[in-house]
C-alpha positions in Angstrom: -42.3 24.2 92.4 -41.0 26.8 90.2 -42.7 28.1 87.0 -39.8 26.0 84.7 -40.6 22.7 87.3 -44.5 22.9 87.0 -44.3 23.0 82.8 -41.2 20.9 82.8 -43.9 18.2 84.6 -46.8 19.3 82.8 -44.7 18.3 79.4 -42.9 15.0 80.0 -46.2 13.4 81.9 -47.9 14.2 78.3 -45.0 13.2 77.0 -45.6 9.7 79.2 -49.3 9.8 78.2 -49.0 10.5 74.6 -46.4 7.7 73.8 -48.2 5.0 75.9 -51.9 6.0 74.4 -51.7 8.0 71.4 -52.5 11.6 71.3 -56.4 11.0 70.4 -56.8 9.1 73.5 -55.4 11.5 75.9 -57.3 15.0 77.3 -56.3 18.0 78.9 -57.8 16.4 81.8 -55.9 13.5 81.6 -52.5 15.1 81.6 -53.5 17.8 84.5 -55.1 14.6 87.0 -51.5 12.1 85.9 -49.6 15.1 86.9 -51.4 15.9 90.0 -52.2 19.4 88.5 -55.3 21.3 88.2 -56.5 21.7 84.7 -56.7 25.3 85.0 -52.7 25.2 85.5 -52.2 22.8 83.0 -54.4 25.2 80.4 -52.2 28.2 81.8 -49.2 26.5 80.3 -50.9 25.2 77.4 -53.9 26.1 75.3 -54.3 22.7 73.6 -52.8 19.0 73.9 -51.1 19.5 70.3 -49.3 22.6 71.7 -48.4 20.0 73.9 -47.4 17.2 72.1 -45.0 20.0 70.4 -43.9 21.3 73.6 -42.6 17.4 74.5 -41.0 17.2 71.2 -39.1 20.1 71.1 -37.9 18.4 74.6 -36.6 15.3 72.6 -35.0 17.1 70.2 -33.2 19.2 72.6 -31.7 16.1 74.2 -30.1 15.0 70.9 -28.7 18.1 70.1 -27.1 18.7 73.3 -26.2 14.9 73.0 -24.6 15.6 69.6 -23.0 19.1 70.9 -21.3 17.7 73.3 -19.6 14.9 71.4 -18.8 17.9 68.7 -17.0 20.0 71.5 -15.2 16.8 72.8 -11.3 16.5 73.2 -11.6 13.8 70.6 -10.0 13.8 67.3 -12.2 15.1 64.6 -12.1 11.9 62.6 -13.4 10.1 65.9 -15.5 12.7 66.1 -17.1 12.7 63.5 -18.6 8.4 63.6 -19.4 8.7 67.2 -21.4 12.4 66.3 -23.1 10.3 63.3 -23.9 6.7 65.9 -25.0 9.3 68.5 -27.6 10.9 66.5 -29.3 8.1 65.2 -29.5 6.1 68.2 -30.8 9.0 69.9 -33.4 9.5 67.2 -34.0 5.7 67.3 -35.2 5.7 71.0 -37.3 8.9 70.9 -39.0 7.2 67.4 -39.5 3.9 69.7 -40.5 5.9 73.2 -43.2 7.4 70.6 -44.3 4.5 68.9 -48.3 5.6 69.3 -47.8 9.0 67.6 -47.9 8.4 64.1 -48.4 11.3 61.4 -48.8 14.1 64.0 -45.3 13.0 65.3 -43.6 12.9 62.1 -45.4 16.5 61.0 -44.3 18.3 64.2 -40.7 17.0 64.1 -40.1 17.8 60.3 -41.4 21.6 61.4 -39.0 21.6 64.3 -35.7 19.9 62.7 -35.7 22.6 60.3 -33.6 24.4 63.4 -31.9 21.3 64.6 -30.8 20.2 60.7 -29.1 23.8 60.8 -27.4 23.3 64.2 -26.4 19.9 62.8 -25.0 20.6 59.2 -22.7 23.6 61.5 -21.3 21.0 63.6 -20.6 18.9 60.5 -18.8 21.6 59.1 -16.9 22.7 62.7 -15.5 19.1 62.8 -15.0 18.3 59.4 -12.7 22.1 59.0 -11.0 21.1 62.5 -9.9 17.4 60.2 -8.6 19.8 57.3 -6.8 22.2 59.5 -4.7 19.3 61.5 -4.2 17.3 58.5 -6.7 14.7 59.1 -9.3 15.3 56.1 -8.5 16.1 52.4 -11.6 17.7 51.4 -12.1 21.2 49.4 -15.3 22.1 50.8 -16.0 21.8 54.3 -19.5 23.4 54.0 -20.3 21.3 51.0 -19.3 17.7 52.9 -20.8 18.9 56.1 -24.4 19.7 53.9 -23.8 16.1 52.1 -23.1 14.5 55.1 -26.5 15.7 56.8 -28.7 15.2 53.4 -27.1 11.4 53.7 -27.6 10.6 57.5 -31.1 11.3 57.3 -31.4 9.2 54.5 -30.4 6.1 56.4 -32.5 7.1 59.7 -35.3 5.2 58.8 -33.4 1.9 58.0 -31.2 2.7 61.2 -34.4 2.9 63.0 -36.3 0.0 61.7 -33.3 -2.2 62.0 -32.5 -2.7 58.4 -29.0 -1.7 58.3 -28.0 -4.1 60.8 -31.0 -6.9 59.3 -28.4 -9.6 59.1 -25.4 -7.8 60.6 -25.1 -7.0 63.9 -24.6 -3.2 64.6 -20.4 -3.6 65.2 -20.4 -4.2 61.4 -22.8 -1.4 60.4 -20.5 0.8 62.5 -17.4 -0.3 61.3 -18.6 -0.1 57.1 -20.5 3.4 57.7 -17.1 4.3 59.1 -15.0 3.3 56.5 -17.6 5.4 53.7 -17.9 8.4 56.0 -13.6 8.6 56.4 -13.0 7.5 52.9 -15.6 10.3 51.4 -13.5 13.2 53.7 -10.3 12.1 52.3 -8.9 10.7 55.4 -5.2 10.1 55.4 -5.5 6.3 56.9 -8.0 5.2 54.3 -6.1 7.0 51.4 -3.0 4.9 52.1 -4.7 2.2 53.5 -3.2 2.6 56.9 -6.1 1.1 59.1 
């Protein structure tokens, strides 16, 4: 097993351990025997279990933001594009909150510190979409940078409802889809809403 393999393991059976136990009920100990490691490898790779627990978030948030890349960097028109970037994010973040359910405050802590990264890559694919809309015609909007910040500032406003199941409390998720759809096109100036053309 290669170096990448052995702390690829070592960090999604914490992963594993930490979101069925909590991260005060877990040791090093635990982690090295559950992935059939020594604990002097496991401490070779990593000096505590909260360099850990970071370790398997940065993992998580990696997944959405290839997850969200590739929908960016899809053939798809931009106004598309944009709602299935949006529905793909926050059901991604949904199922990493739920995997994680155990980890309460040191979860939320560690993410905030990592996102700042991921909010960056995030607001820049905003903005490469929501440019590509104004170039073909699609979006009427003066400020690409300016929507694409707005936009970000807004969807992680509503992840915590999304998450929780507030949104949809109700509703089932078609609707929600359909309405934040409707807001998000509407706010870039999109030439179906403006004329009513749905």
């Amino acid at each position: 097993m290669s170096t990448t393999e052995t702390r690829e393991l070592i960090i999604r059976t914490a992963r594993r351990l930490f979101a069925q136990q909590g991260i005060g009920n877990i040791t090093m100990a635990d982690i090295a025997k559950a992935a059939e490691k020594s604990r002097r490898t496991v401490y070779t790779y990593f000096q505590s279990k909260e360099e850990l627990l970071e370790a398997s978030i940065e993992m998580e948030v990696k997944k959405i933001s290839t997850a969200i890349t590739k929908v960016a960097m899809s053939s798809l028109p931009p106004d598309k594009k944009i709602i299935k970037l949006i529905f793909v994010r926050l059901q991604s973040t949904r199922s990493i909150v739920r995997r994680n359910s155990c980890l309460h405050s040191e979860y939320i802590l560690i993410v905030e510190h990592i996102r700042k990264s991921f909010d960056a890559k995030e607001i820049a694919l905003f903005r490469h979409i929501i440019a590509e809309g104004k170039q073909l015609g699609i979006f009427e909007v003066n400020s690409p940078d300016l929507a694409a910040r707005f936009l970000h500032f807004c969807l992680k406003g509503i992840e915590i409802p999304f998450i929780n199941g507030i949104m949809s409390r109700n509703n089932d998720e078609k609707l929600v889809e359909e309405f934040t759809e409707k807001i998000i096109l509407s706010a870039l100036g999109h030439k179906e809403i403006k004329t009513g053309q749905q």
